[in-house]
mmCIF file as Biopython writes it, N, C-alpha, C and O atoms, coordinates in Angstrom:
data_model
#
loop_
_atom_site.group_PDB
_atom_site.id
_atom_site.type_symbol
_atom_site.label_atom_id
_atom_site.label_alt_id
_atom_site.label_comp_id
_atom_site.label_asym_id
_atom_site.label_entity_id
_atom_site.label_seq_id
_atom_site.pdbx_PDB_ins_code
_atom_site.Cartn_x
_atom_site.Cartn_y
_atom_site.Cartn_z
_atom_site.occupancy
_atom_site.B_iso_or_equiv
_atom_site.auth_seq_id
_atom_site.auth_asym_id
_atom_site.pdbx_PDB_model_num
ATOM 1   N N  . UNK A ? 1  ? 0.843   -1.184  0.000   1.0 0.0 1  A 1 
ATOM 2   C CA . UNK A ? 1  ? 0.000   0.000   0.000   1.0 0.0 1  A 1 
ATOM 3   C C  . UNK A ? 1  ? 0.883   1.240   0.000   1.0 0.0 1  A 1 
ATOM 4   O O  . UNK A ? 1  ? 1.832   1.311   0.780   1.0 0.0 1  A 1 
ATOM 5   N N  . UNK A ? 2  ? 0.588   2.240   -0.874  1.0 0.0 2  A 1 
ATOM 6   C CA . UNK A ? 2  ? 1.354   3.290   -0.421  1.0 0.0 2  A 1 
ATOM 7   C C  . UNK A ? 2  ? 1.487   4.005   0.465   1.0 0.0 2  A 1 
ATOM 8   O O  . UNK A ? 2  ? 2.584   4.510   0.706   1.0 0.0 2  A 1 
ATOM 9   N N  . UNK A ? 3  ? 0.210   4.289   1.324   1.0 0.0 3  A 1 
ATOM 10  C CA . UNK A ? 3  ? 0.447   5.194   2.345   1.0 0.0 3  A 1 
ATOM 11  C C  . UNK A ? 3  ? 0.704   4.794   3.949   1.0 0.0 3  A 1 
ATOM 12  O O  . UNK A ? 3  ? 0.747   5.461   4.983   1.0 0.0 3  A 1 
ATOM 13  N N  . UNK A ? 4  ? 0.910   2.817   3.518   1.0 0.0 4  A 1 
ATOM 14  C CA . UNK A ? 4  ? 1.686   2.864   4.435   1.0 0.0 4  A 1 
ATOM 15  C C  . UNK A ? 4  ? 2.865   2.457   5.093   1.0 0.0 4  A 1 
ATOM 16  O O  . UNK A ? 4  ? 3.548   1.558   4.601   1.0 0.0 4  A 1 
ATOM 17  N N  . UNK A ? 5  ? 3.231   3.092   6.300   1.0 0.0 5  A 1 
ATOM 18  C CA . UNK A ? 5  ? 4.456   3.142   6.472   1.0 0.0 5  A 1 
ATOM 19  C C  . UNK A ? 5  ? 4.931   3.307   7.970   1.0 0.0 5  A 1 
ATOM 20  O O  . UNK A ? 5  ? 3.957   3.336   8.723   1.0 0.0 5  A 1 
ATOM 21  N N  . UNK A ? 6  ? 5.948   3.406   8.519   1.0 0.0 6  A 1 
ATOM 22  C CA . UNK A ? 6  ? 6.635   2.870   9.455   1.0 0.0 6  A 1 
ATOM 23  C C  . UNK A ? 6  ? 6.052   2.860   10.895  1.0 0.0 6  A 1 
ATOM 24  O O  . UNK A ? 6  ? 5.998   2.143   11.894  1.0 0.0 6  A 1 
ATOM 25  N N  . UNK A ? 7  ? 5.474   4.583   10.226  1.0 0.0 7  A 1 
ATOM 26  C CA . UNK A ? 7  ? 4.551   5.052   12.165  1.0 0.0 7  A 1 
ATOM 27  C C  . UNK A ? 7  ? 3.397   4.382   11.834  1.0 0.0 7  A 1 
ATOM 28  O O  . UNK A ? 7  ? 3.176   3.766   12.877  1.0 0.0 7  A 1 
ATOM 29  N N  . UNK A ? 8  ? 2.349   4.043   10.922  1.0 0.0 8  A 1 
ATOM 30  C CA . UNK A ? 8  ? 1.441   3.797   11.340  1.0 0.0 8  A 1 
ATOM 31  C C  . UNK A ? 8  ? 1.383   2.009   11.469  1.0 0.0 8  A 1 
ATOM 32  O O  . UNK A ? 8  ? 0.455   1.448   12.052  1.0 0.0 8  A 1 
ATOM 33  N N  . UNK A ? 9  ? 2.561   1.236   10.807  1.0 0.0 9  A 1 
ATOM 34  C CA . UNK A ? 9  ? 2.661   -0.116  11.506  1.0 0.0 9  A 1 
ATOM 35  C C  . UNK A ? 9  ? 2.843   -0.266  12.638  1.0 0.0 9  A 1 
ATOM 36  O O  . UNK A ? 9  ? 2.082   -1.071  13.175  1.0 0.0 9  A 1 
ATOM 37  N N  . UNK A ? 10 ? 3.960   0.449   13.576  1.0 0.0 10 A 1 
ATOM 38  C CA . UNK A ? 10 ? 4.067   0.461   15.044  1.0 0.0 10 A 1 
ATOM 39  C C  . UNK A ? 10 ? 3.058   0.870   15.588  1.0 0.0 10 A 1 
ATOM 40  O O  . UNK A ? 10 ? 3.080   0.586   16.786  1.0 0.0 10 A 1 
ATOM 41  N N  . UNK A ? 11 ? 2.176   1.405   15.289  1.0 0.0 11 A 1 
ATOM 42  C CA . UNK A ? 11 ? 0.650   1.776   16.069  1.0 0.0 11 A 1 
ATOM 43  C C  . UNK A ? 11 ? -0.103  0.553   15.820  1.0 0.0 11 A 1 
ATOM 44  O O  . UNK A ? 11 ? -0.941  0.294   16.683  1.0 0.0 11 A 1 
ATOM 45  N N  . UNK A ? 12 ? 0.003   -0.290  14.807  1.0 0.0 12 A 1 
ATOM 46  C CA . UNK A ? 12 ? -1.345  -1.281  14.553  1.0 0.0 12 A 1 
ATOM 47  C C  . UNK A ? 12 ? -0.649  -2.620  16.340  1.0 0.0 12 A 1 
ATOM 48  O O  . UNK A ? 12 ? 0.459   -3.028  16.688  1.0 0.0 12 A 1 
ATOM 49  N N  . UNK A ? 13 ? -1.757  -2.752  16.773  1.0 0.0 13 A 1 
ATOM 50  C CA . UNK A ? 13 ? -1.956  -3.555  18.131  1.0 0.0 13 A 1 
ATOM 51  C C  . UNK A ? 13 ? -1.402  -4.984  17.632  1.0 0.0 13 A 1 
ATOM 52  O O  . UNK A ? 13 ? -1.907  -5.349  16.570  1.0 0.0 13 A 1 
ATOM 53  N N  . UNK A ? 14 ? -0.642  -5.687  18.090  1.0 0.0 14 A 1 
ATOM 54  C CA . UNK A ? 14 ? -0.212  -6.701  17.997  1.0 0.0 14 A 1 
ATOM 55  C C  . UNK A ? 14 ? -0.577  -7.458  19.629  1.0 0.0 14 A 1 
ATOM 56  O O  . UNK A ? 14 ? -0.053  -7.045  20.664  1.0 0.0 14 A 1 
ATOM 57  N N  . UNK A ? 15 ? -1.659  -8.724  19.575  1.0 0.0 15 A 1 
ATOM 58  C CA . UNK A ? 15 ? -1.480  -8.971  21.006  1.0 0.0 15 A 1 
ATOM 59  C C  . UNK A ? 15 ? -0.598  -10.392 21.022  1.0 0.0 15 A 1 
ATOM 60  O O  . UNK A ? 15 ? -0.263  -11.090 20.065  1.0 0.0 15 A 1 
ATOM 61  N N  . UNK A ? 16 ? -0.311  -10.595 22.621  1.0 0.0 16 A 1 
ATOM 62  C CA . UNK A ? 16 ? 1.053   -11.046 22.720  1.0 0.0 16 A 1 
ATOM 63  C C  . UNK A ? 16 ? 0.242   -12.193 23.922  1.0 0.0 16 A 1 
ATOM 64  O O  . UNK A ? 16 ? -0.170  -12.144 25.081  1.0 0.0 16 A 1 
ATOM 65  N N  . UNK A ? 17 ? 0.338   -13.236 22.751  1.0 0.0 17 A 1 
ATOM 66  C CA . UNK A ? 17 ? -0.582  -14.034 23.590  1.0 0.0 17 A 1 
ATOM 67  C C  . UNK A ? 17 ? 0.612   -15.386 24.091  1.0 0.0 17 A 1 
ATOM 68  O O  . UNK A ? 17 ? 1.393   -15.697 23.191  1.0 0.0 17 A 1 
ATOM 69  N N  . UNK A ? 18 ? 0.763   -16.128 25.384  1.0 0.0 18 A 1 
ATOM 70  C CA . UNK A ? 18 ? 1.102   -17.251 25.589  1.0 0.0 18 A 1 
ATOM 71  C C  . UNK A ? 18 ? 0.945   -18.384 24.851  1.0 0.0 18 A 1 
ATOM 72  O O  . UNK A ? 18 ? 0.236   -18.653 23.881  1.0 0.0 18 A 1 
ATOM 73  N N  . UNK A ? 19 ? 1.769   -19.023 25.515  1.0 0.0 19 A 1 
ATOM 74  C CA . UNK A ? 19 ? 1.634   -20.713 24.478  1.0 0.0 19 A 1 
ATOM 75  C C  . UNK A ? 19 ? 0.597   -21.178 25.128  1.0 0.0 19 A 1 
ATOM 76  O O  . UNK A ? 19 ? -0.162  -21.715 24.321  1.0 0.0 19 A 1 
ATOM 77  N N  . UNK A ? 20 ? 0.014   -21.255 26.705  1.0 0.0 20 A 1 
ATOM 78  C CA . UNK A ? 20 ? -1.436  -21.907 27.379  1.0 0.0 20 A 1 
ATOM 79  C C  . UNK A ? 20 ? -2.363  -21.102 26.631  1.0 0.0 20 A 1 
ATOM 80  O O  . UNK A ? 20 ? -3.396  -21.529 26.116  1.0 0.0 20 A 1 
ATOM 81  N N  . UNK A ? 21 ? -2.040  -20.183 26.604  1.0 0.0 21 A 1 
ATOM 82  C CA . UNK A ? 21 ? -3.702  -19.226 26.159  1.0 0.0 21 A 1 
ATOM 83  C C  . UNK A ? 21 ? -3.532  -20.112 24.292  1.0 0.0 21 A 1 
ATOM 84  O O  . UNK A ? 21 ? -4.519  -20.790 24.005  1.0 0.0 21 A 1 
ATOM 85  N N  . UNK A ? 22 ? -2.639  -20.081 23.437  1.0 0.0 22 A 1 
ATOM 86  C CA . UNK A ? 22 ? -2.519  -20.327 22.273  1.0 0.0 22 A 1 
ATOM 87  C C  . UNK A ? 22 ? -2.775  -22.022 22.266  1.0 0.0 22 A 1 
ATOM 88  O O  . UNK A ? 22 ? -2.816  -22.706 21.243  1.0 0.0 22 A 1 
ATOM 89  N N  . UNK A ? 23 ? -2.877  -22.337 23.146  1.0 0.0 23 A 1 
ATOM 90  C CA . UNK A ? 23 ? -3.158  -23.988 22.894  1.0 0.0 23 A 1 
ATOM 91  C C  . UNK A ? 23 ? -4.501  -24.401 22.961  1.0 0.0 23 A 1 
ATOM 92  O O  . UNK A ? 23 ? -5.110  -25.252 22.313  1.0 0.0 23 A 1 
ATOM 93  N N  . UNK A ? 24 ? -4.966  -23.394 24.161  1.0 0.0 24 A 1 
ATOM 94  C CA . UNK A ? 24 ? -6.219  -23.337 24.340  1.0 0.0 24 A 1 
ATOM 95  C C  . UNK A ? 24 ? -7.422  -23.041 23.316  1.0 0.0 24 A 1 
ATOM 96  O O  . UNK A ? 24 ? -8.495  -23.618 23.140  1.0 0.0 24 A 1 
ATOM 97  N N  . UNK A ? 25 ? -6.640  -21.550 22.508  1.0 0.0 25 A 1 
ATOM 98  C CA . UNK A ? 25 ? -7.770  -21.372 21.522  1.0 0.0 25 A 1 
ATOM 99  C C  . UNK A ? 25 ? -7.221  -22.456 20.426  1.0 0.0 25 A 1 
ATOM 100 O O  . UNK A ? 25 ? -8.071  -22.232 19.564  1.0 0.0 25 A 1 
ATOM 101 N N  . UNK A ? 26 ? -6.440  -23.415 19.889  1.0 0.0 26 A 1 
ATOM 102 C CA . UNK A ? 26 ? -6.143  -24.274 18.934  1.0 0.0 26 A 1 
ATOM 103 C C  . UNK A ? 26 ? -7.135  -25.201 19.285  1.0 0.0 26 A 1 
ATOM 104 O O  . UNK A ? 26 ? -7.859  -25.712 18.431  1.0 0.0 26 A 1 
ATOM 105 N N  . UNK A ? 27 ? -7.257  -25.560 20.977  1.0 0.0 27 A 1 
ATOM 106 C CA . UNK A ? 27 ? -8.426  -26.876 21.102  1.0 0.0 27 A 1 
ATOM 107 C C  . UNK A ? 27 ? -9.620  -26.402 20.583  1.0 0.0 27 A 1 
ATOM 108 O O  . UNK A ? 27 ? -10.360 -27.028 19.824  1.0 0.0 27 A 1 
ATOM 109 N N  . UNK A ? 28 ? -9.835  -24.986 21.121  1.0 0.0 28 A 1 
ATOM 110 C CA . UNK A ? 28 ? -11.712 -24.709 20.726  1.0 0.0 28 A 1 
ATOM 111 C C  . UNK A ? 28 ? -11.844 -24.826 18.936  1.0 0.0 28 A 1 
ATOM 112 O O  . UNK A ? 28 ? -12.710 -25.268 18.181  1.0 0.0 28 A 1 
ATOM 113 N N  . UNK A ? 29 ? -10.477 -24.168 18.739  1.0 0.0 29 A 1 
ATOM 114 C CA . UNK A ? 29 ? -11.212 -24.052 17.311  1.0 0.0 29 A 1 
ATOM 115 C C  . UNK A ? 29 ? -10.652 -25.573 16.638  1.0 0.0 29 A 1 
ATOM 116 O O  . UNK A ? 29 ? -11.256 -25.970 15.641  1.0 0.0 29 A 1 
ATOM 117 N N  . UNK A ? 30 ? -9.682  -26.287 17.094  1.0 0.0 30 A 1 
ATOM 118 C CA . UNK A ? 30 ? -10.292 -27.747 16.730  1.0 0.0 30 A 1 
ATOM 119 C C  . UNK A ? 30 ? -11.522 -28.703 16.604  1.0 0.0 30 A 1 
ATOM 120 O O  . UNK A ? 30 ? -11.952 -29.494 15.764  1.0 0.0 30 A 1 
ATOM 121 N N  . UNK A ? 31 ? -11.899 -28.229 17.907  1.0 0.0 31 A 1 
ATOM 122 C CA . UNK A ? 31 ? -13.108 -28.472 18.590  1.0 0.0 31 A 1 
ATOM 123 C C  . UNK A ? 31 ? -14.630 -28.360 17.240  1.0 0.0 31 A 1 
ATOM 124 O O  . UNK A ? 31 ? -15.467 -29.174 16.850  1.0 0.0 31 A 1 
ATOM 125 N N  . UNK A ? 32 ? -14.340 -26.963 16.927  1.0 0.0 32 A 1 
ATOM 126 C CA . UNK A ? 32 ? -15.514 -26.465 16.516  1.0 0.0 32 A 1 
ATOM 127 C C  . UNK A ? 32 ? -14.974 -27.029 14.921  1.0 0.0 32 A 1 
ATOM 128 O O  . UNK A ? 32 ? -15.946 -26.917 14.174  1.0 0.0 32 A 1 
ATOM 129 N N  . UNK A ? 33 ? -14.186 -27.396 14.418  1.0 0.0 33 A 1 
ATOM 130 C CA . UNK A ? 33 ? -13.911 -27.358 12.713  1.0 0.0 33 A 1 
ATOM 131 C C  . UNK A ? 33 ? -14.175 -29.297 12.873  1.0 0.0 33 A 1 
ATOM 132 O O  . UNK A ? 33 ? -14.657 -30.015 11.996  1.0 0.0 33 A 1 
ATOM 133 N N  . UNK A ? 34 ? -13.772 -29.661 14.002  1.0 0.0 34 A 1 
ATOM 134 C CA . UNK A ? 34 ? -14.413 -31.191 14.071  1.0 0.0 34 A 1 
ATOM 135 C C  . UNK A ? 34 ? -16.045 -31.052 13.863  1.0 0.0 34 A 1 
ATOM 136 O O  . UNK A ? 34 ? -16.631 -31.509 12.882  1.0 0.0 34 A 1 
ATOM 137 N N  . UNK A ? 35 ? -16.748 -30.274 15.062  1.0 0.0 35 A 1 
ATOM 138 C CA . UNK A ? 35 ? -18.393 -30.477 14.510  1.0 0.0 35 A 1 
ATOM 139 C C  . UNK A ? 35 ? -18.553 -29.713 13.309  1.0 0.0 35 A 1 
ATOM 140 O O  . UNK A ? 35 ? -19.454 -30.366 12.782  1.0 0.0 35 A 1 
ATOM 141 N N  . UNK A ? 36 ? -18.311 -28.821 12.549  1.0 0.0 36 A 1 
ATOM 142 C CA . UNK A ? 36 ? -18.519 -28.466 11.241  1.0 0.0 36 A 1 
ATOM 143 C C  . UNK A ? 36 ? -17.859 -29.809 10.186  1.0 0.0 36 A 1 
ATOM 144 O O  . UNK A ? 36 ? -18.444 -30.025 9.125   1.0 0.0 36 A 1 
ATOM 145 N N  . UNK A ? 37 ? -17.125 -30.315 10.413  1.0 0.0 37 A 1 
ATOM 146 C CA . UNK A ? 37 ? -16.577 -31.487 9.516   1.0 0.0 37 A 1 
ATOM 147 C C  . UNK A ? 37 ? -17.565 -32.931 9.171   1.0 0.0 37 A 1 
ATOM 148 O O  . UNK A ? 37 ? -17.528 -33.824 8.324   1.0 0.0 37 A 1 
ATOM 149 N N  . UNK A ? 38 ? -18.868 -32.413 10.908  1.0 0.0 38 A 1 
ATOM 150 C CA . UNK A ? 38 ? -19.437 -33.468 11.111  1.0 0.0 38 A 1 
ATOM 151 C C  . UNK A ? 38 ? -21.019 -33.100 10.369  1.0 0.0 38 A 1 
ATOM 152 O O  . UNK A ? 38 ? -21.814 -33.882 9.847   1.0 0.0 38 A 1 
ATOM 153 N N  . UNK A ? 39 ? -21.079 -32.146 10.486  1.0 0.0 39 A 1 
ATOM 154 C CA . UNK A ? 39 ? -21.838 -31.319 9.934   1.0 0.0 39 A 1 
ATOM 155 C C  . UNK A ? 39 ? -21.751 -31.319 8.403   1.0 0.0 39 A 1 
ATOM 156 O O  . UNK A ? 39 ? -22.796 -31.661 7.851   1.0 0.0 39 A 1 
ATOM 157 N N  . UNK A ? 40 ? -20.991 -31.088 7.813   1.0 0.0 40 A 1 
ATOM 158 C CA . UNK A ? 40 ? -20.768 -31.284 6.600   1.0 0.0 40 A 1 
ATOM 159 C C  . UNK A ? 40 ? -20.933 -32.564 5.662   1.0 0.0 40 A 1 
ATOM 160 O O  . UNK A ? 40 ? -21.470 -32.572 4.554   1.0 0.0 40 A 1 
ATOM 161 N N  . UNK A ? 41 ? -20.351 -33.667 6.347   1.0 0.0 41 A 1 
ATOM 162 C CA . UNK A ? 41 ? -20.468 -35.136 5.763   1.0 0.0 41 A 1 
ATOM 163 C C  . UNK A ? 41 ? -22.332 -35.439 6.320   1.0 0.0 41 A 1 
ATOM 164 O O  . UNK A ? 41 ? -23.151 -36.307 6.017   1.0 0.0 41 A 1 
ATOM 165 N N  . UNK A ? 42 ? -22.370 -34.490 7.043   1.0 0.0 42 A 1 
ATOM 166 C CA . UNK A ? 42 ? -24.477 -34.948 7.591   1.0 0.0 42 A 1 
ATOM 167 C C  . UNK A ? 42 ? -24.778 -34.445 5.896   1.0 0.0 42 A 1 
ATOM 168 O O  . UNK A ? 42 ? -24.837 -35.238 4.956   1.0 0.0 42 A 1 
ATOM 169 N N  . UNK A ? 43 ? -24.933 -33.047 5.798   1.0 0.0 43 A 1 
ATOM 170 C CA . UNK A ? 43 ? -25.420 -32.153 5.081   1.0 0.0 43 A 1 
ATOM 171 C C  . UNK A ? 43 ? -25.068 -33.345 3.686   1.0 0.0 43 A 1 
ATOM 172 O O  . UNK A ? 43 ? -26.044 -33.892 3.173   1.0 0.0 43 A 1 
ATOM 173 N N  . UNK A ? 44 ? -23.738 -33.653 3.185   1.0 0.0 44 A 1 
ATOM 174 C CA . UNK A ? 44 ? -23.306 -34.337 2.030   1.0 0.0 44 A 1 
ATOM 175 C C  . UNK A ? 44 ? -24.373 -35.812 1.747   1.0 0.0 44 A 1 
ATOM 176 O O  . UNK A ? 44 ? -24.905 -36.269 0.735   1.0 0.0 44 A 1 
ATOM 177 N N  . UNK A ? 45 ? -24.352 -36.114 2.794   1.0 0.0 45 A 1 
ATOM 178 C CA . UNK A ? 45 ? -24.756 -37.363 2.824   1.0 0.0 45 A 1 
ATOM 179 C C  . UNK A ? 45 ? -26.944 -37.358 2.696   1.0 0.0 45 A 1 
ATOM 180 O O  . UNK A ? 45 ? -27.694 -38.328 2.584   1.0 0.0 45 A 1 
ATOM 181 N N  . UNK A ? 46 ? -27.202 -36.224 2.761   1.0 0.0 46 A 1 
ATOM 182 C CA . UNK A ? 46 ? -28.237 -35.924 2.547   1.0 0.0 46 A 1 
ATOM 183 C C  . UNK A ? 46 ? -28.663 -35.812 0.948   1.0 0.0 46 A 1 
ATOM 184 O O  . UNK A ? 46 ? -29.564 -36.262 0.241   1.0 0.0 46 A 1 
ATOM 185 N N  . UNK A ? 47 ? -27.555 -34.996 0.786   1.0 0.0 47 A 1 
ATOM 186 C CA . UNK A ? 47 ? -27.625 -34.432 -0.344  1.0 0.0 47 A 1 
ATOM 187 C C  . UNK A ? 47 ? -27.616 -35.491 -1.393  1.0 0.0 47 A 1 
ATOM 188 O O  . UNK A ? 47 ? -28.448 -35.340 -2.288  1.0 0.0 47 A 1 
ATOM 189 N N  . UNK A ? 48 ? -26.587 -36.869 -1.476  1.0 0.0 48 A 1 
ATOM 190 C CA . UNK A ? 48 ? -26.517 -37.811 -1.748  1.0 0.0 48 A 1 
ATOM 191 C C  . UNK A ? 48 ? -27.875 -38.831 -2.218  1.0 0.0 48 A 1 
ATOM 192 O O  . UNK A ? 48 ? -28.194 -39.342 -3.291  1.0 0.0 48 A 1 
ATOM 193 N N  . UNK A ? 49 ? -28.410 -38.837 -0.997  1.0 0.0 49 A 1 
ATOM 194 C CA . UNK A ? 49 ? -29.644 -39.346 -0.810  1.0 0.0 49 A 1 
ATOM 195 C C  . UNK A ? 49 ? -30.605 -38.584 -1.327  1.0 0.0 49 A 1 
ATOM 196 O O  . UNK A ? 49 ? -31.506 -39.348 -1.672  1.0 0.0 49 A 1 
ATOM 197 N N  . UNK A ? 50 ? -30.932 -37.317 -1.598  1.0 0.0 50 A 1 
ATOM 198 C CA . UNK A ? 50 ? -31.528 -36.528 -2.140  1.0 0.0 50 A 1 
ATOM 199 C C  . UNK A ? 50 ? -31.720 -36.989 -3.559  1.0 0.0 50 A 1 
ATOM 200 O O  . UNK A ? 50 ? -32.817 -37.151 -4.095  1.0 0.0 50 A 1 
ATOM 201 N N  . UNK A ? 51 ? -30.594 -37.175 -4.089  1.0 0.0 51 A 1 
ATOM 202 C CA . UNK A ? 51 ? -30.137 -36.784 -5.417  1.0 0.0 51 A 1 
ATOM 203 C C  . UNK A ? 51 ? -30.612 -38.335 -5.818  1.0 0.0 51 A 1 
ATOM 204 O O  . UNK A ? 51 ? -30.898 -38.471 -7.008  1.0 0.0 51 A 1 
ATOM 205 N N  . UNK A ? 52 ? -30.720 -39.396 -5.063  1.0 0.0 52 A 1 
ATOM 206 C CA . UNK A ? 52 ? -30.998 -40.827 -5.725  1.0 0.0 52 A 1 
ATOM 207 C C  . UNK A ? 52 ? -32.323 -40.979 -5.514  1.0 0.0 52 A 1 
ATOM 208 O O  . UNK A ? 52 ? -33.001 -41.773 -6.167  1.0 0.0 52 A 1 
ATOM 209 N N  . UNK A ? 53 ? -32.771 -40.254 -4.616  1.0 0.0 53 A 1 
ATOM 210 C CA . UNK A ? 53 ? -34.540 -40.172 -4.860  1.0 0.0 53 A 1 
ATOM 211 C C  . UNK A ? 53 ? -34.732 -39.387 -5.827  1.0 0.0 53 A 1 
ATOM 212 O O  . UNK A ? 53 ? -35.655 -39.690 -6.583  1.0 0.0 53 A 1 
ATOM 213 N N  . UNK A ? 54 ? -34.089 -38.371 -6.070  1.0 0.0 54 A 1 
ATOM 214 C CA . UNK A ? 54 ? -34.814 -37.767 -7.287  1.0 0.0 54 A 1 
ATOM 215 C C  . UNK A ? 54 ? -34.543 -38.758 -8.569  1.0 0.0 54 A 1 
ATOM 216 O O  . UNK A ? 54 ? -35.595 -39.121 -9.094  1.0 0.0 54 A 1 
ATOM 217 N N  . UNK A ? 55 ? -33.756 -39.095 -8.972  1.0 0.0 55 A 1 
ATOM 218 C CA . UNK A ? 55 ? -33.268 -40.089 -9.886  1.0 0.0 55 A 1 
ATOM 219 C C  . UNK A ? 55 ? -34.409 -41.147 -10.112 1.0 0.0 55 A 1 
ATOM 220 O O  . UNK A ? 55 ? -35.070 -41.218 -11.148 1.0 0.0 55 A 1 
ATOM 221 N N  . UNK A ? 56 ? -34.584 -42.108 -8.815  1.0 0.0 56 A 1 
ATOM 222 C CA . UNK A ? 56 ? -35.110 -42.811 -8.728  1.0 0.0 56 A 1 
ATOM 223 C C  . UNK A ? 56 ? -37.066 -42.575 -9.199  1.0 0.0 56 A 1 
ATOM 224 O O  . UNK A ? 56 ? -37.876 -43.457 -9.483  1.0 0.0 56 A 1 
ATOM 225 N N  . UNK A ? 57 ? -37.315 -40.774 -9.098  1.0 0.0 57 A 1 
ATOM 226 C CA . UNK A ? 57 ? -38.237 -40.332 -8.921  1.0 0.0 57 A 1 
ATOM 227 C C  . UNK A ? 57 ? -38.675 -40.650 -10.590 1.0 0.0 57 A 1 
ATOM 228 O O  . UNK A ? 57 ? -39.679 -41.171 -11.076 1.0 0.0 57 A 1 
ATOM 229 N N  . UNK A ? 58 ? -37.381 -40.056 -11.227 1.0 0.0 58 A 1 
ATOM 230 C CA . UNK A ? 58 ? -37.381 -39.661 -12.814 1.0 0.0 58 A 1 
ATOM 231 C C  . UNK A ? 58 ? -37.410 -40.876 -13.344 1.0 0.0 58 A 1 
ATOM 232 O O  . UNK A ? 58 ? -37.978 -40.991 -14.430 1.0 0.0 58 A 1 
ATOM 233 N N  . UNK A ? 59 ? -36.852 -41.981 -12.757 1.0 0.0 59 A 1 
ATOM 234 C CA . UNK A ? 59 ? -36.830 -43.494 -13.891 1.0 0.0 59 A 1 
ATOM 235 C C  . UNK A ? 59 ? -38.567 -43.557 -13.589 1.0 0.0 59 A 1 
ATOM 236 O O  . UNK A ? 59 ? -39.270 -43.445 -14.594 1.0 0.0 59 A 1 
ATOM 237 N N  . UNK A ? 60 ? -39.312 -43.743 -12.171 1.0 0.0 60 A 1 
ATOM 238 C CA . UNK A ? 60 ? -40.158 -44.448 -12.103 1.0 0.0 60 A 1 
ATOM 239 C C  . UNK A ? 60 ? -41.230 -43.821 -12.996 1.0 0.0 60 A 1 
ATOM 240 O O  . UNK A ? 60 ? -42.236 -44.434 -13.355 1.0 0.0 60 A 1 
ATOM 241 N N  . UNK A ? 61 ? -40.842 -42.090 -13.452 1.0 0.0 61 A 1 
ATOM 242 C CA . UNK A ? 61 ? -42.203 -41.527 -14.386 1.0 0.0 61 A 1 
ATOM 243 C C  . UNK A ? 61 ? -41.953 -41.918 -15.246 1.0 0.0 61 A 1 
ATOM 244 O O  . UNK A ? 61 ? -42.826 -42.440 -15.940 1.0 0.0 61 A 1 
ATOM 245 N N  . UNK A ? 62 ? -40.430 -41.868 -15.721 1.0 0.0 62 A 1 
ATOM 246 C CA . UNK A ? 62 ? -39.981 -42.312 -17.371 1.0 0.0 62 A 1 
ATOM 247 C C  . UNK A ? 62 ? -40.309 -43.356 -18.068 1.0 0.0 62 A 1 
ATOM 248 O O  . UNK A ? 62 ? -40.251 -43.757 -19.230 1.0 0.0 62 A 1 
ATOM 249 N N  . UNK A ? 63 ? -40.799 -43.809 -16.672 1.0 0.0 63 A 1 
ATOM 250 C CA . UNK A ? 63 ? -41.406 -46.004 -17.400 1.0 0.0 63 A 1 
ATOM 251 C C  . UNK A ? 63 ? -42.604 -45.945 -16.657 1.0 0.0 63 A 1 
ATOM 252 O O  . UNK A ? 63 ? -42.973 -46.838 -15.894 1.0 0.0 63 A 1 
ATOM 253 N N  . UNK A ? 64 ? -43.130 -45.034 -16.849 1.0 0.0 64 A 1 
ATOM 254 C CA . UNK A ? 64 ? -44.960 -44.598 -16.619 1.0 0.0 64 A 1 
ATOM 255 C C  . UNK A ? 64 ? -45.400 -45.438 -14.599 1.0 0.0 64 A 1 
ATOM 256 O O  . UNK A ? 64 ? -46.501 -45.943 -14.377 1.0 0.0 64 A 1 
ATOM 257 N N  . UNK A ? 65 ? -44.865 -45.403 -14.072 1.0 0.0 65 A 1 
ATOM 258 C CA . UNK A ? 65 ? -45.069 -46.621 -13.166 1.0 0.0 65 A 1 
ATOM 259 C C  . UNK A ? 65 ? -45.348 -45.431 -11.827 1.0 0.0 65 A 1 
ATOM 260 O O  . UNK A ? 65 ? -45.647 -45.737 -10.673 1.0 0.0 65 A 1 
ATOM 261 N N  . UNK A ? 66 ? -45.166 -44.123 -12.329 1.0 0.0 66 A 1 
ATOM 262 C CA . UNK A ? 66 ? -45.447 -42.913 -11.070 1.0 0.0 66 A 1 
ATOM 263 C C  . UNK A ? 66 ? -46.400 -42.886 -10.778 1.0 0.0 66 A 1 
ATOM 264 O O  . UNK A ? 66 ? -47.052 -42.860 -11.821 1.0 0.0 66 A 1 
ATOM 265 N N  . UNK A ? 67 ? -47.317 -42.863 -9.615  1.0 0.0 67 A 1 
ATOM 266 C CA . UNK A ? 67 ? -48.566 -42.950 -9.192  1.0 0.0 67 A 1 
ATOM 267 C C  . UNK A ? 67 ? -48.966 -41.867 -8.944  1.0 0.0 67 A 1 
ATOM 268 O O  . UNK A ? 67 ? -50.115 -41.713 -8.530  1.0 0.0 67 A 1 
#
């Protein structure tokens, strides 16, 4: 960027966190990217199933047998 420069990097806040405090937030946000991971293969696996009923929806009109 051009306008910036030396004084206004030494002003931007840098916090100065420990290795306990830094391990700690690594578990939560492990924590939380595990239930989104779990979350995700739910959501996929829906979607999956979604997609073979509809399939299944389209053969059964395609061969007149839809009620």
């Amino acid at each position: 960027m051009k306008n910036l420069n030396e004084d206004i990097v030494r002003h931007i806040p840098v916090p100065n966190i420990n290795r306990a405090k830094q391990a700690k937030i690594t578990q939560y946000l492990d924590e939380k990217q595990s239930v989104c991971d779990s979350i995700e293969k739910t959501v996929d696996a829906a979607l999956a199933q979604a997609e073979a009923m509809r399939q299944s929806i389209l053969k059964e009109a395609f061969e007149g047998r839809l009620i």
